[in-house]
C-alpha positions in Angstrom: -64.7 -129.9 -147.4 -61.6 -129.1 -145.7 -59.8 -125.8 -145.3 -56.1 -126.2 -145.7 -53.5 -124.2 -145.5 -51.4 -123.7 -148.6 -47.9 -123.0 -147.7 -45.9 -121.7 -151.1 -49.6 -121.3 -153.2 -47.5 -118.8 -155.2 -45.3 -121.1 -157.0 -45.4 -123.2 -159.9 -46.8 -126.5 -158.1 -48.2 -124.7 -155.1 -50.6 -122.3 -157.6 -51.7 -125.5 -159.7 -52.7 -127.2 -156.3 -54.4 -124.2 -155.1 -56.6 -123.8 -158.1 -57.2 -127.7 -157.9 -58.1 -127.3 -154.3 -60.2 -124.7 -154.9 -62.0 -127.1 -157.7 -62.2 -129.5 -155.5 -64.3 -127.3 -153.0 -61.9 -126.9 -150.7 -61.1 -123.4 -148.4 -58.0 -122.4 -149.0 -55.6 -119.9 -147.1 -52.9 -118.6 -149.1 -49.9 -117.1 -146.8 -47.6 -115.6 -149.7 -44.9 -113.1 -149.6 -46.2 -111.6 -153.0 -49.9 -111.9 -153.2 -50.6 -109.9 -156.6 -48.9 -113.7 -157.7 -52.1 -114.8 -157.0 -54.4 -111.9 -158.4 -55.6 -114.4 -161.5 -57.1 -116.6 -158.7 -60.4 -115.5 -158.1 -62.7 -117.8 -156.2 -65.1 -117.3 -152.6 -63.1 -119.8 -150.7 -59.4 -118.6 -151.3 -57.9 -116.0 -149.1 -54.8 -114.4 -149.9 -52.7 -113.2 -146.9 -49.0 -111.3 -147.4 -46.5 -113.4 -144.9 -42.7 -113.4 -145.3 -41.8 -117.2 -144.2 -38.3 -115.9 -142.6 -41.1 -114.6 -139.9 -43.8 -115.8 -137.6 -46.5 -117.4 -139.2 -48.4 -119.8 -137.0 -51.4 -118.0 -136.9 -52.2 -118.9 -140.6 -52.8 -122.5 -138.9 -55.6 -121.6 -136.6 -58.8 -123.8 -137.7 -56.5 -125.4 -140.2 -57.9 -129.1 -141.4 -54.3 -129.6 -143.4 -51.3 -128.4 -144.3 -49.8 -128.5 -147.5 -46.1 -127.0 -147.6 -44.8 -126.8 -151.1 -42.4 -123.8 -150.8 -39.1 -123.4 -151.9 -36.8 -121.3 -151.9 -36.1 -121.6 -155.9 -32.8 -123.0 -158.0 -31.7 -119.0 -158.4 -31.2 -118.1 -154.2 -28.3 -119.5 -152.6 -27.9 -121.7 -149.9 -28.9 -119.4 -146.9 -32.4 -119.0 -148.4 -32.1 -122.9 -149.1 -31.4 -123.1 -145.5 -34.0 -120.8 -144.2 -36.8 -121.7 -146.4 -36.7 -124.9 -147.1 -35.5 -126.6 -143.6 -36.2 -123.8 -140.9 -39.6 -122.6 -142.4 -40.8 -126.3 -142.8 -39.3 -127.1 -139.6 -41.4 -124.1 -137.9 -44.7 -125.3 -140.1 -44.5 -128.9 -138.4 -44.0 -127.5 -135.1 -47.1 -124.9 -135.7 -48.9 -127.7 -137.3 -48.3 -130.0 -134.1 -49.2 -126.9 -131.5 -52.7 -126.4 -133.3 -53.4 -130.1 -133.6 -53.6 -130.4 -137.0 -55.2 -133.4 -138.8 -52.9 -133.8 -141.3 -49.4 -132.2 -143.2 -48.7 -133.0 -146.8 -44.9 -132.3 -147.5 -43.9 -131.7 -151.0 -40.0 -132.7 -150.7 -37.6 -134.0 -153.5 -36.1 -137.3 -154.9 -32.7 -137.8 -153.0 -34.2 -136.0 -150.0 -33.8 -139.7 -148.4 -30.0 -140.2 -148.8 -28.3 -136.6 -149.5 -25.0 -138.4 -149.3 -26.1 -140.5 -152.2 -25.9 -137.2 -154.5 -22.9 -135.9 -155.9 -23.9 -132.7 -157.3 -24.9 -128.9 -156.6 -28.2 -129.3 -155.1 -27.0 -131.4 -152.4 -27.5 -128.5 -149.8 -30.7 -128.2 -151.1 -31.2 -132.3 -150.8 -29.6 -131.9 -147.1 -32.3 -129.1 -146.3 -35.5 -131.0 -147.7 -34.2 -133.9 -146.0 -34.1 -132.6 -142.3 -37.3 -130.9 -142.7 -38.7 -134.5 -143.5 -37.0 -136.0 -140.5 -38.2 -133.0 -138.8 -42.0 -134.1 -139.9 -41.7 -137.4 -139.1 -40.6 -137.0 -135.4 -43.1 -134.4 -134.9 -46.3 -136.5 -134.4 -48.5 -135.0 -137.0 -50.1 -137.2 -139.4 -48.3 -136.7 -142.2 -47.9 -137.5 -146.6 -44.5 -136.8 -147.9 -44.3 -136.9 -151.7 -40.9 -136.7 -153.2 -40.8 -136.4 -157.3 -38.7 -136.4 -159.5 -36.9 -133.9 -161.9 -40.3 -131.6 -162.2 -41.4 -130.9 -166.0 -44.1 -128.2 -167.1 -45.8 -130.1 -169.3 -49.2 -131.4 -169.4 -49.8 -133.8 -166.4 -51.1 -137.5 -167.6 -52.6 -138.4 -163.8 -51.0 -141.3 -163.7 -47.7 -142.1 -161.9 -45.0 -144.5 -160.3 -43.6 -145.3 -157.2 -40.9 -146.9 -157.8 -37.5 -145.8 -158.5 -36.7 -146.1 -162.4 -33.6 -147.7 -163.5 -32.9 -145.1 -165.8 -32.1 -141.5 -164.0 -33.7 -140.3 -167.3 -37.2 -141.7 -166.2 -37.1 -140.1 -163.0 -39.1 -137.1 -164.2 -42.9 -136.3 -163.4 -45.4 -133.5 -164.5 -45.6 -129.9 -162.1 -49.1 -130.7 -162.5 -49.3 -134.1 -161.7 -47.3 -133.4 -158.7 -50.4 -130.8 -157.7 -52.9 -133.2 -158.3 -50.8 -136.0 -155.8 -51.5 -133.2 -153.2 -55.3 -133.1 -153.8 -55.3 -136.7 -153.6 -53.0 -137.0 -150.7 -55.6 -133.7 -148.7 -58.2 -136.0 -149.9 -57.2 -139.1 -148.7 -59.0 -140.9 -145.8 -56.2 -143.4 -144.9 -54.5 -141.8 -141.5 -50.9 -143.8 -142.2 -48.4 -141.8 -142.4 -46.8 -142.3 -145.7 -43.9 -141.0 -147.8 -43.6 -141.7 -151.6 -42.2 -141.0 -154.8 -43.9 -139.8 -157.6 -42.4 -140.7 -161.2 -44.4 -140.8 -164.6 -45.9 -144.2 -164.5 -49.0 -146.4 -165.4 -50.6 -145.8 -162.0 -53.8 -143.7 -161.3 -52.9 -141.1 -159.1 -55.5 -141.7 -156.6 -54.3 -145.1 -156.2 -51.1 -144.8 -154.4 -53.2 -143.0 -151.9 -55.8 -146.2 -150.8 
């Protein structure tokens, strides 16, 4: 099994894929600013370490198989943190990614993320952000799986998604959990394309989009 490296394990998606990484019988390194977040997490292969992403923290990716960055910096902080979270400290995990030659970088980014300009609302600096920190990863050279869901809802996941963009804005919603479970799949995943994808409630196993 792999050990990744579980940037953002303390938020909603990035604790579900922890715990289904950890099922999974992966090693998982958690860098957190807040690590009593993660006190209810008690398994052998998860370590817990206190990092403040604003800092230095490439030397979380020593021995690292794959990287999973699924931080944010939340819909209450304003745009600096947006800007300083979300683009710089994904920014700095591709580069640290690429300096330890790391096998592979899952990118949890955001519907829109691919056309900011397209968006006429609030979260575009937010959009604008996730989007450079995708461009970012793409130019870098590491292997990389960027997943970009829709509006996120805390219901029960249903493993089973879409790809494609629905005609209705209304459809464009997915499951927290099934977004964890796409990360799993995408750590999992043999295929060494790169790849970036949508992730909508659909008819589609999972697993599937990742073959």
């Amino acid at each position: 099994m792999a050990k990744v490296l579980v940037i953002g394990a303390s938020g909603q998606i990035g604790k579900q894929a922890t715990g289904k990484l950890l099922e999974a019988g992966h090693h998982v390194v958690a860098p957190v600013r807040s690590p009593e977040k993660l006190n209810d997490v008690e398994n052998e292969n998860l370590v817990v370490k206190e990092q403040d992403l604003e800092k230095d923290f490439s030397e979380h990716f020593e021995g690292a198989d794959c990287v999973v960055f699924v931080a944010g910096s939340g819909g209450n902080s304003g745009d600096d943190k947006t800007l300083l979270i979300d683009l710089w400290a994904a920014r700095n995990a591709a580069n640290y990614a690429k300096a330890a030659n790391t096998l592979k970088f899952v990118m949890v980014s955001s519907i829109g993320a691919g056309d900011p300009d397209a968006v006429s609302s609030s979260i575009k600096p937010y959009l604008v952000a996730k989007h450079m920190a995708d461009e970012h990863l793409m130019n870098s050279g590491v292997p990389y799986v960027i997943l970009r869901p829709g509006t996120l809802l805390n219901e029960p996941g249903t493993h089973l998604v879409s790809t494609d963009m629905p005609d209705n804005q209304d459809d464009a919603v997915i499951p927290r959990e099934d977004v964890a479970t796409a990360i799993v799949e995408a750590v999992n995943r043999s295929n060494t394309d790169n790849i970036t994808t949508y992730l909508f409630k659909g008819d589609t196993p999972i697993s599937k989009i990742f073959e």
